[in-house]
C-alpha positions, -999 to +999 in steps of 0.1 A: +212-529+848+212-493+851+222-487+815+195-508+806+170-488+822+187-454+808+184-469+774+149-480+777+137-446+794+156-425+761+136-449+741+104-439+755+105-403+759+119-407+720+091-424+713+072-395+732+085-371+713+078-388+680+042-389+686+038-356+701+048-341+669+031-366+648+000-351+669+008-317+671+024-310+634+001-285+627+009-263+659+048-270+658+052-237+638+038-217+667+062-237+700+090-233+720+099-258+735+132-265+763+143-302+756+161-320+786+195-312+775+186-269+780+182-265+744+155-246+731+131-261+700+121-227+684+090-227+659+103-259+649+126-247+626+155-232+651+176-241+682+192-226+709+218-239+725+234-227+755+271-222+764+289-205+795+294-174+771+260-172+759+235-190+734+244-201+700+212-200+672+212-229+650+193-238+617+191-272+613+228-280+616+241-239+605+250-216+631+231-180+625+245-163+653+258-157+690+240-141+716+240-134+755+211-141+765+177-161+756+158-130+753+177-119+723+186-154+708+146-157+711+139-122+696+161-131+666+141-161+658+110-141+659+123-116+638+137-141+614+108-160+617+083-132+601+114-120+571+123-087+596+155-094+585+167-058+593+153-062+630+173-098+634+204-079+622+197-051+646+190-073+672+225-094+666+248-064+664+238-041+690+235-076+715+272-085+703+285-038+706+268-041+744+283-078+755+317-056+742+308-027+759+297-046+791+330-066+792+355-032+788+336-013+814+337-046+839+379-043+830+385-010+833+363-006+866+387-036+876+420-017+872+405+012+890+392-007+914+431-016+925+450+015+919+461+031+950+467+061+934+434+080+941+442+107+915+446+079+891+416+057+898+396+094+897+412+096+860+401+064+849+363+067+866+361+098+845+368+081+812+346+056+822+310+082+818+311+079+783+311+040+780+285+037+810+263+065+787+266+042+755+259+010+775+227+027+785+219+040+754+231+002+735+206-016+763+176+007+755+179+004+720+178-040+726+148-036+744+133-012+715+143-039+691+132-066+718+097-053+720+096-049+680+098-088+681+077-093+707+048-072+689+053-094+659+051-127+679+021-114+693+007-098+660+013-133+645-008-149+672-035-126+666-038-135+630-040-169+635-070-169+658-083-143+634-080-171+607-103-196+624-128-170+636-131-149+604-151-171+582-182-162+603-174-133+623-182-098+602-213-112+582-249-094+584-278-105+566-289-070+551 
């Protein structure tokens, strides 16, 4: 009985979802979307799906890259989205140098965290400034790259209201 009624509820929200985007075609460019399952629908055209390292970015069935968090797996798409190729490529490789980064400072902050030797733990905390300086510097140039995306996700919504408003908008009868 109850897989009957699982069956029959996938079929409807299928159904759902079928004529949703038979309605909506013309806007599924612009969504995002989270589907049951915690993936993301991006612009129609990508997915992200989530793992207990991070989110994966998918194109159709091809992987495009791996990320830590939804913010950047969501900036990529936008950046991929309007051809800033450079940005998406900026946006995976710093992402990947900081969850690196992130994961050696986290172990060596470990093993001092356990020596008993004081002099030693001191040694280690010292050689530790530099990688806590280029984690800072690696998470302020994400959110530089971040915002880039965001400005063209909101640039591109811009244009398109400017595209149904501009066909009367700037005329004077002179």
């Amino acid at each position: 009985m109850a897989t009957h009624t699982l069956r029959s509820k996938m079929i409807k929200e299928h159904q759902f979802e079928q004529l949703v985007r038979e309605e909506f075609k013309h806007l599924l460019p612009t969504i995002i979307w989270q589907s049951d399952d915690g993936c993301y629908q991006v612009f129609d055209h990508y997915t992200i799906v989530s793992n207990p390292q991070g989110y994966k970015v998918y194109i159709n069935d091809d992987e495009q890259g791996y990320f830590h968090s939804t913010r950047t797996a969501m900036s990529w798409c936008i950046a991929d989205k309007y051809k800033q190729y450079n940005l998406a490529r900026e946006l995976l490789t710093i992402d990947n140098i900081l969850a690196n980064v992130t994961n050696d400072l986290h172990v060596r902050v470990g093993v001092a965290n356990k020596c008993k030797n004081s002099q030693m733990r001191e040694n280690i905390e010292t050689k530790l400034e530099p990688k806590i300086l280029q984690k800072r510097t690696l998470e302020y140039q994400l959110n530089k790259c971040v915002n880039r995306a965001k400005y063209l996700q909101q640039k591109g919504f811009e244009n398109e209201t400017k595209r149904f408003g501009s066909a009367t908008a700037n005329k004077t009868n002179r």
